[in-house]
Structures are given as C-alpha cells and as structure tokens.
N, C-alpha and C positions, 0 to 999 in steps of 0.2 A: 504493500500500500504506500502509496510516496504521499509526500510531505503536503500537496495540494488539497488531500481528498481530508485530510486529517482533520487542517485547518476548517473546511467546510464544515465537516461534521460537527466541530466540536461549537460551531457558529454557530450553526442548526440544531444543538443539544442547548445553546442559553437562551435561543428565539422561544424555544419550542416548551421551554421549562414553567411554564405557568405560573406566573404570580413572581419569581425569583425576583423581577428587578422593583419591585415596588419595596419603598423606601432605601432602594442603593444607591451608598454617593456616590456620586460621580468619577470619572478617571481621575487617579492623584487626589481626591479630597480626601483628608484627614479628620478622622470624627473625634468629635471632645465629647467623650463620656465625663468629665471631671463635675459635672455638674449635676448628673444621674443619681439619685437617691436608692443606694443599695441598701438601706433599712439601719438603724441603730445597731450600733454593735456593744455585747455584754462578755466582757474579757473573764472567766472565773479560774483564779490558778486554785487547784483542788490539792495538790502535793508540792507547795512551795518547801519542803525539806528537801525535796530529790535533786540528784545532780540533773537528768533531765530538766526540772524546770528551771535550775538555773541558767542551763547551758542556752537554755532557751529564751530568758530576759536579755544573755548577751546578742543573741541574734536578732529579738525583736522586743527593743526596746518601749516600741508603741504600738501594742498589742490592736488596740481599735482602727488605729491610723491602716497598718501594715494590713490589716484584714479589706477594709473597705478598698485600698489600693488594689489588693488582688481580684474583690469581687469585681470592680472595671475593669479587668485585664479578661477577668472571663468571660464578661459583656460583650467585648470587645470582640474577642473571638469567636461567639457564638451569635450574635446580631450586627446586621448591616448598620442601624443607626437605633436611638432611645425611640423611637416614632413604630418599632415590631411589637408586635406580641408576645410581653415578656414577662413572666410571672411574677407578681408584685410581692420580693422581700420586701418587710416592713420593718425584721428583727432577727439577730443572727446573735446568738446564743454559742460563744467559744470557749469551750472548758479543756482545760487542760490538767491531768491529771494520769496517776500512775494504775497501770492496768495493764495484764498482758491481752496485747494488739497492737494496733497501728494510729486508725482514725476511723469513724462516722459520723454519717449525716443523718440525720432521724427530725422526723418534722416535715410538715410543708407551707409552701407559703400561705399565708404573709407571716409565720416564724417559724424559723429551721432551731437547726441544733446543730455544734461542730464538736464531734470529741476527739482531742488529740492525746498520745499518748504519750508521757515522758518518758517509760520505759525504753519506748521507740525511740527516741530523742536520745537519749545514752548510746544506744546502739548501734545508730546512724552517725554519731559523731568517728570514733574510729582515730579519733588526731586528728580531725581534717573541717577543718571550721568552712571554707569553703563548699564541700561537700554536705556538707550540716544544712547550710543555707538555701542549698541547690534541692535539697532532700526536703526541706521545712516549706520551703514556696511550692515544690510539684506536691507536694500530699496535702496543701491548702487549695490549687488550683484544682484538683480534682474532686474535692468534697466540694466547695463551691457552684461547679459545675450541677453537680448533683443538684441544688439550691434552684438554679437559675435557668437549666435549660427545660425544652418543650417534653413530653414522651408521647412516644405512641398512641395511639387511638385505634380500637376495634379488633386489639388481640389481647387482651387479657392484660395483666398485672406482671409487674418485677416478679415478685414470687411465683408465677404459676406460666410465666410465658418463656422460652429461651428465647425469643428472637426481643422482646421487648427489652429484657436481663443484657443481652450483647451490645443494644446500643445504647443502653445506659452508661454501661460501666464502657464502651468502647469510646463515646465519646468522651469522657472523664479523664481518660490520659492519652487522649487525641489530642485536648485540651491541654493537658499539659506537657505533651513532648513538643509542641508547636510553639510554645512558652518558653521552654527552653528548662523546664524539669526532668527530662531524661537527654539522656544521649544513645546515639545509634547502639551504644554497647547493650545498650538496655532494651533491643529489638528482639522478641524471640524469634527465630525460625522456624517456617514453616506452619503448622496451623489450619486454622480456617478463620475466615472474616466473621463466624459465627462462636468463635471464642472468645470473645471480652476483653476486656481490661486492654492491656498492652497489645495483644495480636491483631483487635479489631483496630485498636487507635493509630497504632504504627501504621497501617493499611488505609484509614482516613487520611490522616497527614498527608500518607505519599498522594493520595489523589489530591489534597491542595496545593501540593508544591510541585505537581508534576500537571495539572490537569487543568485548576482551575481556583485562583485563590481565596474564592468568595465558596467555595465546594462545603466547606464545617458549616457554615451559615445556612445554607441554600440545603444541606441534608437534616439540620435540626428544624427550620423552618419546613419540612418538608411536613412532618409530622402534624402539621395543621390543615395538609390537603391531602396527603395519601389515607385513606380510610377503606377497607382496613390498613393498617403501616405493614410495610414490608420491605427488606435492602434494596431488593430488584425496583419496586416502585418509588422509593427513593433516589436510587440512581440513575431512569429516567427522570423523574423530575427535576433532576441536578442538570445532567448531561443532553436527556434528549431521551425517546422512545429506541433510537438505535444501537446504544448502548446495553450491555452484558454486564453484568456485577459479577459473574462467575468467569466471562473471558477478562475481566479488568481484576479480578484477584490472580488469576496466571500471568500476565503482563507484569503485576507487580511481584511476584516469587522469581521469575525470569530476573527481574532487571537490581531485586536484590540478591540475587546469588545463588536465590536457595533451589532453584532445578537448574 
C-alpha cells in the first residue's frame, strides 16, 4: 500500500468519525485548562510515622496544589477543550496511608476517593528520588483518570464486563505512559488489546503517536456514541468504518518487535 492511499484513508477515517471534531481546537491552539475547576481537594496523611509518608512530603510538598495540577494534565489528555462532556468532580478525597497495595479510586462523581499507599512509596523509592517522583505522578495520573474519564455504555459494569474492565484500566496508563509515567521499558510484550492496564494502554498510545494525536480523546469520547461500546466500534469512530482494530493490533506487534 504506498504512502498516497494511506494518507487518504486516514482523511477519510477523521471526515467520516462522527461528532470527533466538535469542540476541537484548532491546528497549533493551545488549551488552558488552568482555569477548569477539578473539584476541592482533601489531602489526609493517615500514617505520618512511616518512612513512606515522609518520603513522600519530600516529593510533594503541596499535596492539594500537586493533585489539582495533575487532574489538568488528565483533562488535558482525555478532552479536546472544558466545553466536552466531562464528568463533574466536585471533591477529590486523597488519603495517604500505610497498607499493603499500591492505590484506588472508589467513589464517583461529583466525589471520588484516592488511596495511596506509603508502603508502596518505601518500595518505589529504591535510592532513587527521581524514580520516586516518576512513580508518585504515573500512579496519581492513572487513578485520576479513573475520576475523570467517560465509560462504556450498553455492556455491562467494570465488575461483570471484560471489554468495559480493558478500557478502563487501559486507558488509565495510556494516560499515563503519554505523560511521561512509564517508559518503553515498562511495555509488556505481546498480549492482547483486551488485556488492560499497561498492554491495552501501551497499544492506545502507539495509535496516538503513530496515527492520530487527538486518537485518546476521540476513543474516550467515543463512548458517548458507540452504544452498545465496543474496541472495533471505537476505532471506526476514531479512524473511519475502514479501519480493523485486530489488523491495527498486528501492525502494532510488527512495528514493536514482538513478531
């Protein structure tokens, strides 16, 4: 296929995408979230004894500040402009405390819950404060996410669907590998686009930086006009009715290494 037919297609895949371009700005306009009201923020250090949570006043000194900064950062990434369909946080509840795990999000809008783990916080440090910092912002941008983006419609629940479960959690650190919370080293191989977390999100990403870079926006927004939701019906309405979600997952295993 050369390079002509490509470019057409992929014309023909954003003409053809129903509703994508309503509220997109323009070529080179830059959106100011900074004025977007991501909802009040409640900072609770639940085990200020532990090294976690100290290690963790050193990296985020302004617990409320650093939280609302990243909820714009996920705004940013999952909506074209304040003017979308965007679920109204009102109140973002961030506890930090010792527990073995990681992080959740529990709650829905207009107030979530964030619990983050100090124990994790010990263990992600390693010597390595840089690393720490890199680890603290992607496991904030990805429970955020969870806060803030659209879901499915007309297949069931998180708990009782896989395909709704995949792109919850796939966009969640789609959301944060694009942010700059993981790195390639942190891509699994091989997989499917129906496994979650990291395997779906690494496989979104590459479709926005190879494809189309409004693509994270245009597939979470999706979910307001595919009904029932489904990947295949998402990436027509991304791309175009010509497009394949299971020939664009081969494309991408090709062009990462892994057949």
């Amino acid at each position: 296929m050369n390079i002509k037919i490509i470019i057409c297609w992929c014309i023909l895949g954003m003409a053809s995408s129903c509703g994508c371009k309503k509220n997109s700005p323009k070529a080179g306009e830059v959106v100011d979230w900074s004025a977007y009201d991501v909802g009040q923020v409640e900072f609770r250090n639940l085990s200020p004894e532990t090294e976690g949570a100290e290690l963790y006043a050193r990296i985020v000194p302004h617990p409320e500040q650093f939280i609302q900064e990243c909820a714009r950062q996920v705004l940013n990434t999952l909506y074209f402009s304040p003017a979308d369909s965007i679920p109204g946080v009102r109140w973002i509840t961030y506890i930090l405390k010792s527990y073995d795990g990681i992080s959740a999000k529990s709650g829905n809008p207009p107030s979530i819950t964030i619990t983050y783990s100090t124990d994790w916080v010990e263990k992600s440090y390693k010597g390595n404060m840089d690393a720490l910092v890199r680890e603290n912002r992607g496991v904030l941008w990805h429970e955020l996410t969870h806060g803030f983006q659209l879901e499915p419609q007309g297949i069931g629940t998180y708990g009782t669907n896989k395909t709704f479960w995949a792109f919850i959690e796939g966009m969640a650190d789609a959301v944060r590998y694009v942010n700059g919370g993981f790195t390639l080293d942190d891509r699994p191989k091989g997989g499917h686009y129906m496994d979650g977390y990291r395997t779906t999100g690494f496989f979104l990403a590459w479709l926005t930086q190879t494809k189309d870079s409004g693509f994270l926006r245009k597939f979470n927004r999706s979910t307001l006009h595919v009904i029932p939701w489904s990947f295949q019906g998402a990436i027509q309405y991304a791309f175009g009715e010509g497009y394949d979600i299971d020939r664009l997952w081969e494309e991408y295993m090709i062009a990462m290494g892994d057949k």
